[in-house]
C-alpha positions as MATLAB code, in Angstrom:
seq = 'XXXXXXXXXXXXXXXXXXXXXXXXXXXXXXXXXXXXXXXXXXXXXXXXXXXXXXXXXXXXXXXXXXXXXXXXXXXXXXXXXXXXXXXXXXXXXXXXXXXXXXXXXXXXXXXXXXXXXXXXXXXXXXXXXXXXXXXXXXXXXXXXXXXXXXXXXXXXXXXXXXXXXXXXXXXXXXX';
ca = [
      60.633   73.543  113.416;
      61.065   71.708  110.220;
      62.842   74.232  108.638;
      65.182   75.518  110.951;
      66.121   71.297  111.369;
      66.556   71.396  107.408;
      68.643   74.764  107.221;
      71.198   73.265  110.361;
      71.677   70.647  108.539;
      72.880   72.125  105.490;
      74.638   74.752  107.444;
      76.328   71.853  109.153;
      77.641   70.210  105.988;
      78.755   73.113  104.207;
      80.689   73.786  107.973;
      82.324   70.628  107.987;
      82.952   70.472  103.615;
      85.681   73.891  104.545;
      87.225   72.107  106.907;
      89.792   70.292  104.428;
      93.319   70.401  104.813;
      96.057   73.492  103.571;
      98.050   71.810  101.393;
     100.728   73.778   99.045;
     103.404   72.890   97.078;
     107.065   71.923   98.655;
     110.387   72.167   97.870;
     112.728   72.949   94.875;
     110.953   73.392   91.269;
     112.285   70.200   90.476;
     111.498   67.757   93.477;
     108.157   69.659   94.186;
     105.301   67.787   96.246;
     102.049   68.790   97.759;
     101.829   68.717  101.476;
      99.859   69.830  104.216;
     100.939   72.570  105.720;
     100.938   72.969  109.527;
     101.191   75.591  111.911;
     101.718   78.048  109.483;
      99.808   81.238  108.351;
      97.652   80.156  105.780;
      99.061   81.326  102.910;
     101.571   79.142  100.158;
     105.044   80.950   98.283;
     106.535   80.007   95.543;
     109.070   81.310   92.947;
     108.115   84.672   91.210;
     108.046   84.849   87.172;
     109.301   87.649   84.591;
     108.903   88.158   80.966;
     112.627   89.421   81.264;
     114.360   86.770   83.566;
     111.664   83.549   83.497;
     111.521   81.457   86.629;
     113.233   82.914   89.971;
     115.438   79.679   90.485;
     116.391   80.718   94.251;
     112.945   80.734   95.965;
     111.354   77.367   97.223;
     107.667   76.203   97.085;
     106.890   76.131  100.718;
     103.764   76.498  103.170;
     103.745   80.148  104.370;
     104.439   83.964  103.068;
     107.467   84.344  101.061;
     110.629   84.587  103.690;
     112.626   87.886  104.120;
     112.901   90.148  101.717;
     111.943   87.871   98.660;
     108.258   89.439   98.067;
     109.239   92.664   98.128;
     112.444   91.991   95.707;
     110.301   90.555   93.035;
     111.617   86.925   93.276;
     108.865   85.663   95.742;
     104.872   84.965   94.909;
     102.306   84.216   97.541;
      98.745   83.128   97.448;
      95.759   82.547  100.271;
      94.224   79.441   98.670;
      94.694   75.874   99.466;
      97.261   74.517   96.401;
      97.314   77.707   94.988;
     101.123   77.710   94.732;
     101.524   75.709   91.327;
     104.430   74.561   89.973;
     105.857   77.037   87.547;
     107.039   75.323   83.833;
     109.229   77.493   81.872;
     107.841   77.644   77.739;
     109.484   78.685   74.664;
     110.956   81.616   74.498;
     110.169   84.746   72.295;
     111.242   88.074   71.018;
     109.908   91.498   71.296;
     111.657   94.792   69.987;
     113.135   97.521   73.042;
     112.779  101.377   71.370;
     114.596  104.575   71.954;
     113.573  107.889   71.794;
     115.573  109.786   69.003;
     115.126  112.168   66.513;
     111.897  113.452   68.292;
     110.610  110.254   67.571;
     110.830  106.278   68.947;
     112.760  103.843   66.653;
     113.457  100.289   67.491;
     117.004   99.918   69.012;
     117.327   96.474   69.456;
     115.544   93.337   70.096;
     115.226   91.519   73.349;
     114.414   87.670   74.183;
     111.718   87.123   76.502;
     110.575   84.081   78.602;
     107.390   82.610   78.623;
     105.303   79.952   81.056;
     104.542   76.880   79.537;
     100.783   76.977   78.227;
     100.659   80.638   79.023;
      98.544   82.182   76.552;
     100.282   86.334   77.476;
     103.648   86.154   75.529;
     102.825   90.074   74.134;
     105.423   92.794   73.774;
     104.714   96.540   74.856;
     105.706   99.536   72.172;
     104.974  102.907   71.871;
     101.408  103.614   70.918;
     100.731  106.016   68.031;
     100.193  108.672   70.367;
     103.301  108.352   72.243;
     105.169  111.515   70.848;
     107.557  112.708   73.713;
     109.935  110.645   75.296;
     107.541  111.001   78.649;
     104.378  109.133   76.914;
     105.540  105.732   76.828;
     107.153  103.837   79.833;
     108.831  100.735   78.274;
     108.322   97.575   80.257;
     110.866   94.619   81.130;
     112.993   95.844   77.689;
     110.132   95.527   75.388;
     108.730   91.645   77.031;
     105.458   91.716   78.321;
     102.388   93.984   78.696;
     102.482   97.426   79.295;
     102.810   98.467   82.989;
     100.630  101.876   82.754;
      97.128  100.993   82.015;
      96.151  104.947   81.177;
      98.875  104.806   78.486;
      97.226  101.823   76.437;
      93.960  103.544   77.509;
      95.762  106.729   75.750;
      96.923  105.031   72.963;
     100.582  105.460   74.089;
     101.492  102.175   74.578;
     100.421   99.134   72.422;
     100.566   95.531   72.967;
     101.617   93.197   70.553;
     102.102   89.463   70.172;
     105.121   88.444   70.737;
     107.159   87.427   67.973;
     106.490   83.843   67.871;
     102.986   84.538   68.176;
     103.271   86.427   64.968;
     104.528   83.441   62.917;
     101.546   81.839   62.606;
      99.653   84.704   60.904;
     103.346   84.564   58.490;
     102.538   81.414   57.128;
     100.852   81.102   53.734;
      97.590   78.776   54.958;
];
């Protein structure tokens, strides 16, 4: 009897420890505050983030799934946790190199300015690997900014990721 008196009461407290409020972030990027959310689904939205375009400046933080057609547009994030929906700092930015197939082979054609989070630790570039040797191998992502989008072609070796350009200094410098 005990033990079933010992295992309620933990039961019990763990119960009543999930029963905390929802609370997202609220409002524009710049005036954002975290509130409870009520009578909502639970689930926080937020502005969406690119390597090619940075910070979606049109969506609001808000309690609730991303409204209309912002998710599926790109420009709309959502998440099921309580403050999950954090506010979104845009970093330095940093260049990565688009290529072009020509000549039967890919050359770079011209470079490309990517955005970055602040903190964000990702700021790569995607190229073609050195097995990428039809036009068909390599599927260039965002312009060159970011990671490549097909796992099985860095798997193949037909897309590489690199540090992006900025990340590359440091390793420049004589130490």
């Amino acid at each position: 009897m005990m033990k079933l008196m010992i295992i309620a009461a933990i039961l019990g407290a763990a119960y009543s420890e999930g029963e905390k409020e929802f609370k997202c972030l609220k409002g524009a990027a710049a005036v954002a505050t975290e509130e409870a959310c009520t009578g909502q689904a639970i689930k926080c939205s937020g502005p969406s983030f690119s390597h090619a375009t940075g910070i979606n400046s049109v969506v609001e933080y808000a309690c609730g799934a991303c409204a209309g057609n912002t998710k599926a547009e790109g420009s709309c994030d959502e998440c099921e946790t309580t403050g999950c929906n954090k506010l979104l700092v845009a970093g330095d930015e940093f260049k990565c190199n688009k290529y072009k197939f020509e000549n039967e082979k890919f050359e770079i054609d011209t470079e490309t300015t990517c955005k970055s989070l602040k903190d964000a630790e990702d700021n790569m570039c995607n190229k073609p690997g050195a097995q990428a040797k039809l036009a068909a191998d390599y599927t260039m992502t965002l312009n060159g900014c970011g990671k490549c989008s097909v796992e099985q072609e860095v798997t193949d070796k037909k897309c590489e990721q690199t540090a992006g350009a900025m990340g590359l200094s440091a390793l420049l410098l004589p130490s």
